[in-house]
C-alpha positions in Angstrom: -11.4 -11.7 -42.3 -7.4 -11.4 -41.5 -4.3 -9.2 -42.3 -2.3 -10.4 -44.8 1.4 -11.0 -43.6 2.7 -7.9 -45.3 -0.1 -5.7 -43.3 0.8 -7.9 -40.3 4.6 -6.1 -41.1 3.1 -2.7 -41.3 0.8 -2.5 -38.4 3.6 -4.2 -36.2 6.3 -0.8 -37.9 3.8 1.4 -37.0 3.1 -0.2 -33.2 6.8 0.6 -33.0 6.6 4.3 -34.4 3.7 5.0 -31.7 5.8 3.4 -29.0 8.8 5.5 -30.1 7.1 8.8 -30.6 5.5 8.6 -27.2 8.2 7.9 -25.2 10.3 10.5 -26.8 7.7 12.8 -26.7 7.2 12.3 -22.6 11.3 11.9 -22.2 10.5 9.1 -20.6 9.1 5.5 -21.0 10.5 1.9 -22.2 10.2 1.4 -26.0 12.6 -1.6 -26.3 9.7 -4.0 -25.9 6.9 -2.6 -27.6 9.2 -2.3 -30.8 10.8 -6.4 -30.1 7.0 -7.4 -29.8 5.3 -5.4 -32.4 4.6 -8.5 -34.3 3.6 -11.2 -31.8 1.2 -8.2 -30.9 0.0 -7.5 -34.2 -0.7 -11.3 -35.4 -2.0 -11.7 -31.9 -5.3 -9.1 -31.6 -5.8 -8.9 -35.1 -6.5 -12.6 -35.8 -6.6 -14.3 -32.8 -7.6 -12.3 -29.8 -11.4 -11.9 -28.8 -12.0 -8.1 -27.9 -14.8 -5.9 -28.0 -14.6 -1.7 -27.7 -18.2 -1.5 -28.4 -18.8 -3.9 -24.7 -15.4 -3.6 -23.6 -16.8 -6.1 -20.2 -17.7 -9.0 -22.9 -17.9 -11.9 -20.2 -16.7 -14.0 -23.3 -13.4 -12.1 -24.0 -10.4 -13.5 -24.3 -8.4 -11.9 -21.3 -4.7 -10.3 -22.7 -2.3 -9.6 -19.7 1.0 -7.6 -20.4 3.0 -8.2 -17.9 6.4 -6.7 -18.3 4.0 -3.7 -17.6 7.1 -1.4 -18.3 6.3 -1.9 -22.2 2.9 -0.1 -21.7 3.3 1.8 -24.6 2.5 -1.9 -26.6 -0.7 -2.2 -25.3 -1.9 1.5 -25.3 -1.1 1.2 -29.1 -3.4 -2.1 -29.5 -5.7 -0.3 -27.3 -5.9 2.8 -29.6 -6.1 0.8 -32.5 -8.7 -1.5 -31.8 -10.7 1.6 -31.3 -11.0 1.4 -27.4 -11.8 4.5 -25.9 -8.0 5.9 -26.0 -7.6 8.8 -28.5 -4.7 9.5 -30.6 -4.2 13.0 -27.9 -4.1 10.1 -24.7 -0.8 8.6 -26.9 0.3 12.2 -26.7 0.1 12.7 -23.1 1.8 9.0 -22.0 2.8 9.5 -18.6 1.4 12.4 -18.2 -0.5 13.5 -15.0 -4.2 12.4 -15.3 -3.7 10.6 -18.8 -5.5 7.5 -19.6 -1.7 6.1 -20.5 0.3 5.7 -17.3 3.8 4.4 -17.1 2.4 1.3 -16.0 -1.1 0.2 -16.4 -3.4 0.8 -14.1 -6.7 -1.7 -14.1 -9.8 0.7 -13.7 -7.9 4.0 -15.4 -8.2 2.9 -18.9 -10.4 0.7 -20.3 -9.3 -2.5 -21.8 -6.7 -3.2 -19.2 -7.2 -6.1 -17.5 -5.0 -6.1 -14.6 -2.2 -3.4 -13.1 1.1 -4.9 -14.0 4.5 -3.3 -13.1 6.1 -5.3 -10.6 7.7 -8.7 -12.8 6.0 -11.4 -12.4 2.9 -10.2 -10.8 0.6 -9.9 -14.5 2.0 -13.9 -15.0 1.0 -15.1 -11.9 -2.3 -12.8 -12.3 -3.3 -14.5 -15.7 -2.9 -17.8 -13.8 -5.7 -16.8 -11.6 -7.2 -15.4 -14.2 -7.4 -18.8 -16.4 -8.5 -20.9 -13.0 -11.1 -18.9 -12.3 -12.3 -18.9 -16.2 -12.1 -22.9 -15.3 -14.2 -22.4 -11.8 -16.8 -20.2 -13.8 -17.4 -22.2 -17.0 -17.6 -25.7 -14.8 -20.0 -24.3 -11.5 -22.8 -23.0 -14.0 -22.4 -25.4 -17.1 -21.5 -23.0 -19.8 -18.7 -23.7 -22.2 -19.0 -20.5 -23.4 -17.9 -19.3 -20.2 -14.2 -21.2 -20.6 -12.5 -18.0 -22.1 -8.6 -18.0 -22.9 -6.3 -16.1 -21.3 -3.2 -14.7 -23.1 0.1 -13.0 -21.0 2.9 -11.8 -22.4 5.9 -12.2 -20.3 10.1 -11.2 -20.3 12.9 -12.3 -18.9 12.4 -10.4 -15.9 9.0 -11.5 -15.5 10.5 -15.3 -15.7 13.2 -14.4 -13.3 11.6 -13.5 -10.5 11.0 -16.6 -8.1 7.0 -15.3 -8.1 6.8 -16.9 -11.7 8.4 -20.5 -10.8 5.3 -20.9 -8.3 2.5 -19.9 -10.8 3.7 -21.7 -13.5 4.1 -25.1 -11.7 0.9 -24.3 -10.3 -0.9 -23.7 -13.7 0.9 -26.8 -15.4 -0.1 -29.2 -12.1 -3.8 -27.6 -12.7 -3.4 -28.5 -16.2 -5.0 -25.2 -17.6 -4.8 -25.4 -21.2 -6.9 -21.8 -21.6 -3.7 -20.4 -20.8 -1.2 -19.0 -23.3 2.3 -17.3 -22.9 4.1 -15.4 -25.2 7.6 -15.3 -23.8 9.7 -12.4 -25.0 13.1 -13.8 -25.3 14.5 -10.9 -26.3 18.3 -11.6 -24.5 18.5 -8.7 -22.5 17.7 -6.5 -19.0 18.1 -3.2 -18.0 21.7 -3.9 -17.2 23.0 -6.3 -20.1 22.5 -9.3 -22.1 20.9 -11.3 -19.8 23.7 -14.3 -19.6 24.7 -11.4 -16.7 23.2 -13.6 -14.2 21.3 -16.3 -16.1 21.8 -19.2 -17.9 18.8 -21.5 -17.5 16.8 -23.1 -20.6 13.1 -21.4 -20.0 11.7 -23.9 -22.4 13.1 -26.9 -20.1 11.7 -25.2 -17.2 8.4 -25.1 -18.2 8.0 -28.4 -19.8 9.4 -30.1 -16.2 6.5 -27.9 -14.9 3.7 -29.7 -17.3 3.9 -27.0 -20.0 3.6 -27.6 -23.8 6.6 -25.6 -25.4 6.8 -24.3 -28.7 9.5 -22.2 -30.3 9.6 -19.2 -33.2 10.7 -16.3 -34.7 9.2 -13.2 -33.0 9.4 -10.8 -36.2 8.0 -13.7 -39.1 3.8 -13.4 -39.2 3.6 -16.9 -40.3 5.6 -18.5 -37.4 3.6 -16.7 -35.1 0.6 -17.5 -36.6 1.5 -21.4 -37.0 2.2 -21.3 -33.2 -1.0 -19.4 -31.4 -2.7 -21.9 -34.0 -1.3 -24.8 -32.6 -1.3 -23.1 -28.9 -5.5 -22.0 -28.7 -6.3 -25.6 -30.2 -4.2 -27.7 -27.6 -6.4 -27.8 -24.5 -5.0 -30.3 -22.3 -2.2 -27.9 -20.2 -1.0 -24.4 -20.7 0.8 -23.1 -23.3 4.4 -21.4 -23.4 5.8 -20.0 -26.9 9.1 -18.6 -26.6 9.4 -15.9 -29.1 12.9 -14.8 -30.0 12.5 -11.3 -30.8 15.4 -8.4 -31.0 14.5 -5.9 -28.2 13.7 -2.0 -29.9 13.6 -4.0 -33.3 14.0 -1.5 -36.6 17.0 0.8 -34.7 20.1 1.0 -36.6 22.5 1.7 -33.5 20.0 0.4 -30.4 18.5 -2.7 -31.4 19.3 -5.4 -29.4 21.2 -3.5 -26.5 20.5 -2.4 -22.7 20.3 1.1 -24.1 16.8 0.7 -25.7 15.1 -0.9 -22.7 14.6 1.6 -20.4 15.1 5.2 -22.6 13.8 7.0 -25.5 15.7 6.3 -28.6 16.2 10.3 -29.4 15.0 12.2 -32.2 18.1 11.4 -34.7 17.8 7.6 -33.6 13.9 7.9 -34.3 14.5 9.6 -37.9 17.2 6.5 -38.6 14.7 3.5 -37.1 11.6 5.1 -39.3 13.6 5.0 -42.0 14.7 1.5 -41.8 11.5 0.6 -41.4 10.3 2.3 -44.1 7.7 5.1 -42.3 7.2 8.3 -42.7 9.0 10.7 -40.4 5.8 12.1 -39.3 5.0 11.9 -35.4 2.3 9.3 -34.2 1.6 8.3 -38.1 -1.2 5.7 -38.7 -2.4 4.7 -41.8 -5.8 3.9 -43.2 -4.7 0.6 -44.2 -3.5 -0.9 -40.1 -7.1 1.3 -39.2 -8.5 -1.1 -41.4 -6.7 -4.6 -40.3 -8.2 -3.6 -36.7 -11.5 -2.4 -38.5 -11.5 -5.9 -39.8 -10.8 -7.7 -36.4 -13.1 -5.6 -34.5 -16.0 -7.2 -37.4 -14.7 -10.4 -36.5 -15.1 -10.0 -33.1 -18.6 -8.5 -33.0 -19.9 -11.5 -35.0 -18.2 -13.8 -32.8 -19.7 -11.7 -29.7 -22.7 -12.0 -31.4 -22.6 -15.8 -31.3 -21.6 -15.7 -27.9 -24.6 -14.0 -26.5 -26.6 -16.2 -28.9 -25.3 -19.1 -26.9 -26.0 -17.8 -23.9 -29.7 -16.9 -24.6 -30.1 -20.5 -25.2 -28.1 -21.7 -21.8 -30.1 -19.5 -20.3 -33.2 -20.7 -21.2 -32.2 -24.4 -20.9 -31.4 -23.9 -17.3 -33.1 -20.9 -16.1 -31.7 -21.8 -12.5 -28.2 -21.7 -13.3 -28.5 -18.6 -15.0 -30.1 -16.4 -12.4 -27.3 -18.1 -9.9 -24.7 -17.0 -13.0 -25.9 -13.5 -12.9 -25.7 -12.7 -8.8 -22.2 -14.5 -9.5 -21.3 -11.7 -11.8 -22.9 -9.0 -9.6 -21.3 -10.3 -6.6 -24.1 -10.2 -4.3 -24.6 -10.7 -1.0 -27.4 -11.5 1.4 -28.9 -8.2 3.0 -29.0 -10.3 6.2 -25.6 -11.9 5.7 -23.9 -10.2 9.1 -26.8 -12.0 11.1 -26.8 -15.0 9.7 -22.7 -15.1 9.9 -23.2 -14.2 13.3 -25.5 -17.4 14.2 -22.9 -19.4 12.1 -19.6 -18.2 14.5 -21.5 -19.7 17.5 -20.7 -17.8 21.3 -18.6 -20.0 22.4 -14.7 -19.2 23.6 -12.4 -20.1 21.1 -9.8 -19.2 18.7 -10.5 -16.6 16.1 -9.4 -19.0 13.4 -11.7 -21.7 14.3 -14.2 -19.2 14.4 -13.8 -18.1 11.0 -13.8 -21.1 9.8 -17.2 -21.5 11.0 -18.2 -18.2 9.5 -16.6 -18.6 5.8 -18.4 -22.4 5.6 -21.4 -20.4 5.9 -21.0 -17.5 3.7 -20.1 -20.2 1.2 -23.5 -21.3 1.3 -25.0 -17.8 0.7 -22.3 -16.1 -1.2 -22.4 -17.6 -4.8 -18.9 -16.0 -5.6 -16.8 -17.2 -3.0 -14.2 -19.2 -2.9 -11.4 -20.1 -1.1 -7.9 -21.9 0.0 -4.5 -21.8 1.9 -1.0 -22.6 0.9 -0.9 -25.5 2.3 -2.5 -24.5 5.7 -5.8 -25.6 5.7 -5.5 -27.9 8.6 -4.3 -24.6 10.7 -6.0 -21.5 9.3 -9.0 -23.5 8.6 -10.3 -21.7 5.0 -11.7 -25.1 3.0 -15.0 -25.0 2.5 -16.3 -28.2 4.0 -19.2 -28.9 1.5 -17.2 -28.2 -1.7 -14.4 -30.7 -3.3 -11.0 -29.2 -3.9 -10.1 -27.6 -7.8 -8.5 -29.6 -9.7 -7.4 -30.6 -13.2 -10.1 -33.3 -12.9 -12.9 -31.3 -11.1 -13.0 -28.0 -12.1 -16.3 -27.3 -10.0 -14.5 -27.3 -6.8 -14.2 -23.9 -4.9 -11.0 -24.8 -2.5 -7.9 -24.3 -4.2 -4.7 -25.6 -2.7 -1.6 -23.1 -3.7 1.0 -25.3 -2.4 3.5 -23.6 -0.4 3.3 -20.8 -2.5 2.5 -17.9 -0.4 3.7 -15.2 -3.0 1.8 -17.2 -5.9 -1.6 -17.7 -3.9 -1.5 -13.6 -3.3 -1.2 -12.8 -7.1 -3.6 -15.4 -8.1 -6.3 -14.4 -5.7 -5.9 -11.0 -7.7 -6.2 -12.7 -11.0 -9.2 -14.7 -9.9 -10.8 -11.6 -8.0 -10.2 -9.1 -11.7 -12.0 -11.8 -14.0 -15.5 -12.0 -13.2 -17.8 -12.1 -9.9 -15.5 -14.3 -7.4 -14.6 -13.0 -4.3 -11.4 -15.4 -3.2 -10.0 -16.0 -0.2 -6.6 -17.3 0.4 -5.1 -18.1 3.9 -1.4 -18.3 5.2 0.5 -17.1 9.2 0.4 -13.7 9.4 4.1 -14.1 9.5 4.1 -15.2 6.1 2.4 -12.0 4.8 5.8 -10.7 4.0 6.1 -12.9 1.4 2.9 -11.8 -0.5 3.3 -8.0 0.2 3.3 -6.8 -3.3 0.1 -8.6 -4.3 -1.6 -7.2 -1.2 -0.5 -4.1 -2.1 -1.7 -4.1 -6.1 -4.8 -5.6 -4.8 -5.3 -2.0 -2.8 -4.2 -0.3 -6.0 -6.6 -1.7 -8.0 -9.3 -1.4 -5.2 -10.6 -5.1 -6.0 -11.9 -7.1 -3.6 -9.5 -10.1 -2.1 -9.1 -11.5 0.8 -6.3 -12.3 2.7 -6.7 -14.7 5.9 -3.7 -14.6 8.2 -3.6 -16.4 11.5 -1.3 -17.4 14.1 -1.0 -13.5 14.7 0.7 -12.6 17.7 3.4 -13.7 20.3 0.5 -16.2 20.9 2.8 -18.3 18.4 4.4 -19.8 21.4 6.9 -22.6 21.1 7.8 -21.8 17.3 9.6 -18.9 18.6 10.1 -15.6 17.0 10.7 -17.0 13.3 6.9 -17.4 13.1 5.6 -15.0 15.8 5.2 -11.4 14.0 5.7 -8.4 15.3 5.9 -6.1 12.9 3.0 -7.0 10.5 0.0 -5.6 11.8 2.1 -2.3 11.7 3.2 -3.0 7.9 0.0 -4.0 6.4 -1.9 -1.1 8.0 0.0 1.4 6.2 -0.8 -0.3 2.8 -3.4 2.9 1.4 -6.7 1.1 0.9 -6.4 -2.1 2.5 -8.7 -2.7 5.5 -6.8 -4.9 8.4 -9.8 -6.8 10.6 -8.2 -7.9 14.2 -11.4 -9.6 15.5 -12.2 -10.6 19.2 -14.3 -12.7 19.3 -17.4 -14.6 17.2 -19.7 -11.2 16.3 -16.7 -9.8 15.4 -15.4 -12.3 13.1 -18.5 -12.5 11.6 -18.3 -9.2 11.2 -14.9 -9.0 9.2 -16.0 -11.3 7.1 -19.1 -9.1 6.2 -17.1 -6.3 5.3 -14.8 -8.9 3.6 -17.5 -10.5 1.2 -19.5 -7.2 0.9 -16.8 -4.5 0.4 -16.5 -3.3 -3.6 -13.9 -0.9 -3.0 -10.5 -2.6 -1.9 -9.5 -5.9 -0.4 -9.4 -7.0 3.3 -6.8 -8.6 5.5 -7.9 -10.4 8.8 -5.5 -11.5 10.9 -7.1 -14.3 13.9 -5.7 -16.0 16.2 -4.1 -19.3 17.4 -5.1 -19.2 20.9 -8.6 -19.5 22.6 -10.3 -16.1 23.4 -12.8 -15.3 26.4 -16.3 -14.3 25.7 -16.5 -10.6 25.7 -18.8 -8.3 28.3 -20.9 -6.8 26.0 -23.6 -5.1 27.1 -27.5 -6.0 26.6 -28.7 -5.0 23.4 -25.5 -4.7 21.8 -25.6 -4.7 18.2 -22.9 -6.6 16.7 -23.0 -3.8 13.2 -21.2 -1.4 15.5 -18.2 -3.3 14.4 -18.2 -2.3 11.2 -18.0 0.9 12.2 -14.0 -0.3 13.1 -14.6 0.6 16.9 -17.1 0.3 19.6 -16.9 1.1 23.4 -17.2 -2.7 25.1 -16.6 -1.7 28.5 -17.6 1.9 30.4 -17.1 3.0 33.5 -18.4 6.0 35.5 -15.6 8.5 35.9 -13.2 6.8 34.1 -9.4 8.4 33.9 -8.3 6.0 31.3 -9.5 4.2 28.1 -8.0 1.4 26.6 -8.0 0.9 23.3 -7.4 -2.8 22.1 -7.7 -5.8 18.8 -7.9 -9.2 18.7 -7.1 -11.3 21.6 -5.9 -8.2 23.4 -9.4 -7.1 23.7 -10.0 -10.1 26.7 -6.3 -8.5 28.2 -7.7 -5.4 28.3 -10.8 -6.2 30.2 -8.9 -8.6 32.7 -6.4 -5.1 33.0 -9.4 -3.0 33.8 -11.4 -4.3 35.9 -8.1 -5.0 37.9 -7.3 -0.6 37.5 -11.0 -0.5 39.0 -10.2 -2.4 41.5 -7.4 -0.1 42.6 -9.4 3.5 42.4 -8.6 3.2 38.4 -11.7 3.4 35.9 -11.1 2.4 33.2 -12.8 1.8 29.8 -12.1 -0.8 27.5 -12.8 -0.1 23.5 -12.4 -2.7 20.8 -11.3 -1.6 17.7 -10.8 -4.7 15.3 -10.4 -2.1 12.2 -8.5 1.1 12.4 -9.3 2.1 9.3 -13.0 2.0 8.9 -12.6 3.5 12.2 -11.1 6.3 11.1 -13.7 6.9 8.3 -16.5 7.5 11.0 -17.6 10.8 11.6 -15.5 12.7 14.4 -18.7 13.0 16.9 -18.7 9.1 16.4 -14.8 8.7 17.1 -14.7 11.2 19.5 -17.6 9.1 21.8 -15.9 5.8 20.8 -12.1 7.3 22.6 -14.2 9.6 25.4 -12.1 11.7 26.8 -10.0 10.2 29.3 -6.4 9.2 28.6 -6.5 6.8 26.0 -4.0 3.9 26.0 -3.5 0.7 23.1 -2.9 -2.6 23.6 -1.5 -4.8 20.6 1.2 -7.4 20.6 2.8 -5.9 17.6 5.2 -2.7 16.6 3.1 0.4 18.8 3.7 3.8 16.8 1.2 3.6 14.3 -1.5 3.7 17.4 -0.2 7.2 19.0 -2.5 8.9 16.5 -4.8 7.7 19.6 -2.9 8.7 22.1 -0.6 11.5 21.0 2.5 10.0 22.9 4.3 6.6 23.0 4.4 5.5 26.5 0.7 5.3 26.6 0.9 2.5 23.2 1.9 -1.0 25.4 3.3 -2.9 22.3 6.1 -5.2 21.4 9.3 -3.6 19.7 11.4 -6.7 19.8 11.1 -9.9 18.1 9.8 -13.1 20.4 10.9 -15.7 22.1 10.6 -19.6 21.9 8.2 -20.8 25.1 5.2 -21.7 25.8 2.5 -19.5 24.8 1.6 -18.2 28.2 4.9 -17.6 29.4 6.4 -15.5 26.7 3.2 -13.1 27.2 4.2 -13.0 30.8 7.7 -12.1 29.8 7.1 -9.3 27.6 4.1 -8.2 30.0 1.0 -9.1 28.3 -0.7 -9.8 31.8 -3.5 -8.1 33.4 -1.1 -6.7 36.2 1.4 -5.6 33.9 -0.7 -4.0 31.6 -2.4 -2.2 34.6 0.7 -1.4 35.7 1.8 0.1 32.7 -1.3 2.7 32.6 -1.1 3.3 36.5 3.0 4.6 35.7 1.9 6.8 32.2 -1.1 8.5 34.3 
């Protein structure tokens, strides 16, 4: 059962009364957009969009991704609507502190938000990885029904950022026709009409990037219902349908200027627009009759859910063995042995980090039904294929490597997407250098406390010969202040098994691990060491009896620091050595624990990188031995002689701060 068009008109008014009264009512908000895309919005979930308040996690939802998130107000309207749990009183409180209606929305705050959105072009590139991993699902366990559509609604600011150029010719290569986009075309930004500082043809754009393009009228029902008709029946590559709307649609003296973007309209604007539109002037008015279009929808729904499960009764009992693979896919589950077994996998041998890992995440492949993995276009040097898998592509879906292309920004936002719609647990690898580029993903991935992965290597001076473009310096320092992300500097083998543990097993937030170019010596651990002490973020590797100094090192810095003290030994210096490949789960120990860890001799850090973040340690800056200026070009071992990562340096370092 459907709305008829001149329902479809009401409900999309009344979509625009709730975005006005809200905003107006918090002093604060953007109503342009939810008013220009009332109607899209109201054709959209009442005849086309698969939803479900009453099992709100329906694996077989469609997925609906706003990502101008600055138009919230739209979506907390179709959320109240549809009878989600979002009371008329949340509407009330928008942007208030604690409400389930945030400026922007926040994935895990309210239900029925799929994703975080905010930053432009980050919900686009999300429902990318969204659609590829409904692809990944529906193909590695046999189950059409799995194949659910994905529908984003996107600006001109989402489609000007540079983020959106690499998903889209990423999702047209892939050829993922469960993907559809409702481009706003609205004409204007915060600042102006948008022929400001843009003149391209969108439409052009995306059909050069493999894109089917359609084009309509934003405000007629029947347009918009001719084109998601011809969009969700097309399967063959993803859809773009550029609705031309007018931006705060129904307001006599806003509509279709800057003004309405970013502002409330005011209460004499408000009283003019509901009259245009022909609604009552009451505040946050709803009518029985758009209660009942969604009422109507909603039945839809449930008897379509209802087939759904239906379906998947049967799969399941036609292949039993898929099914219970399907289900510790969606529950993400892990091996309670997995550290040991990762541990066999790294092998003891000396070597780099990278090459280590590589080793590890082959095996975790094997155990871990959920992961999957890829590089933008670095396999060959940050080793993340999984050797026994093919690739994903618009051929073989079943694949579980996924090549982003030089796409660093696009492979961070996708992981996201692929990580919010179901049980994968993706991995995507680039220089740590390179990190820069995919900061804001990293940082909505901490947000949202999902769990990605992000695999950076070539992480120190250790760069060598490609010189300071690609040697970072300042990274490790940057990331680690991201709230909620976890940054692994392994050492060796146990320890990159290790990250990867707390990689694939954490629920809470994503991971970064940064490894290594170079080769790294075998560490001196003691008898009986047990290699779960790392995921406690720090261990003492080296003690010595009346020791003045500690130091405290990650990654390949961890060999340095042994070489450094048994040299400060050798001169009437104990010293002991800590590794601490995770400050963060480090900090979360118990103080008796850190407090043993750091003893209670002078503590000194050692970490090719920015040093300030590490005088929480040592409570003063001559005793962090870091790098505060970019690299040089050389070979590897001469540029850490030059900027005194050798033993005798570093010794001679702590000698001078004692």
């Amino acid at each position: 059962m459907t709305a008829a068009p001149a329902d479809l008109t009401l409900v999309a008014n009344v979509i625009r009364g709730l975005a006005m009264d809200a905003v107006q009512k918090a002093d604060s908000g953007h109503p342009g957009m939810p008013m220009g895309m009332a109607d899209v919005a109201a054709v959209l979930w009442t005849e086309f969009l698969r939803w479900s308040p009453s099992e709100p996690l329906w694996a077989g939802r469609d997925r609906f991704v706003l990502s101008g998130g600055h138009g919230s107000m739209l979506l907390y309207s179709l959320l109240h609507l549809a009878g989600y749990p979002l009371p008329m009183d949340e509407l009330k409180r928008f942007r208030q502190l604690h409400s389930k209606t945030p400026g922007h929305p926040e994935f895990g705050e309210t239900v029925g938000v799929e994703t975080t959105t905010g930053p432009l072009g980050q919900g686009f590139a999300n429902a990318v990885g969204m659609a590829i991993a409904a692809q990944m699902e529906a193909a590695r366990f046999q189950n059409p029904q799995l194949l659910t559509r994905v529908f984003v609604t996107a600006g001109d600011g989402d489609l000007m950022e540079g983020l959106s150029y690499e998903a889209a010719a990423l999702a047209g290569h892939l050829q993922l026709g469960n993907l559809v986009c409702l481009f706003d075309d609205n004409g204007i930004t915060i600042e102006g009409h948008t022929d400001l500082a843009t003149s391209e043809d969108v439409g052009k754009r995306f059909q050069a990037q493999g894109w089917a393009v359609q084009h309509c009228n934003g405000h007629d029902p029947a347009a918009i219902r001719a084109a998601l008709a011809c969009a969700t029946a097309a399967t063959d590559r993803p859809q773009l349908i550029c609705c031309r709307t007018t931006i705060g649609k129904g307001s006599p003296n806003k509509a279709d200027t800057h003004e309405v973007h970013g502002a409330p309209l005011g209460k004499d604007e408000i009283a003019l627009t509901k009259k245009a539109l022909g609604l009552p002037a009451d505040d946050f008015w709803v009518p029985d009759s758009v209660r009942a279009a969604f009422a109507a929808a909603a039945a839809r729904n449930d008897a379509l859910r209802a087939q759904w499960h239906a379906g998947t009764k049967e799969w399941a009992h036609q292949h039993a063995d898929l099914h219970r693979q399907w289900l510790a896919f969606r529950d993400r589950a892990v091996p309670a042995d997995l550290l040991e077994q990762l541990v066999a996998a790294a092998g003891a041998e000396p070597a780099a980090t990278r090459a280590l890992s590589g080793n590890v995440l082959n095996k975790a492949a094997e155990l871990v039904p959920g992961f999957v993995s890829g590089s933008a276009d670095l396999d060959p040097s940050t080793k993340t294929r999984i050797k026994k898998s093919g690739s994903f592509t618009a051929k073989d879906r079943s694949g579980r490597t996924l090549h982003y292309g030089i796409r660093e920004h696009a492979m961070g936002a996708l992981l996201n997407g692929i990580a919010l719609h179901s049980g994968f647990l993706p991995a995507g690898s680039t220089f740590l250098v390179f990190a820069d580029y995919m900061r804001t993903p990293i940082r909505l991935a901490s947000l949202m406390r999902i769990p990605t992965t992000f695999v950076f290597t070539h992480d120190s001076l250790m760069v060598g010969e490609d010189g300071p473009t690609h040697q970072p310096v300042e990274q490790l320092a940057t990331l680690r202040v991201i709230p909620n992300l976890h940054v692994f500097r392994p050492a060796d083998g146990a320890e990159t098994a290790a990250a990867w543990t707390h990689a694939l097993s954490r629920r809470d937030g994503p991971v970064a691990l940064a490894l290594t170019r170079q080769n790294l010596p075998k560490l001196p651990h003691a008898a009986g060491w047990n290699p779960r002490d790392v995921l406690r973020g720090g261990y003492l590797l080296v003690d010595a009896q009346g020791a003045v100094a500690t130091i405290v090192a990650t990654g390949a810095e961890v060999g340095l620091a042994v070489d450094a003290a048994a040299l400060l030994g050798q001169q009437g210096v104990p010293t002991r050595v800590v590794s601490m490949p995770c400050v963060e789960l480090f900090l979360q120990q118990d103080a008796a624990y850190r407090a043993a860890v750091l003893g209670t001799a002078a503590v000194f850090t050692l970490e090719m990188g920015r040093p300030e973040t590490w005088c929480q340690f040592t409570g003063r800056i001559d005793r962090c031995i870091g790098q505060t200026t970019f690299g040089a070009s050389a070979p590897a071992k001469h540029v850490a002689e030059h900027f005194g990562f050798a033993p005798a340096k570093v010794a001679e370092r702590v000698r001078a701060a004692l």
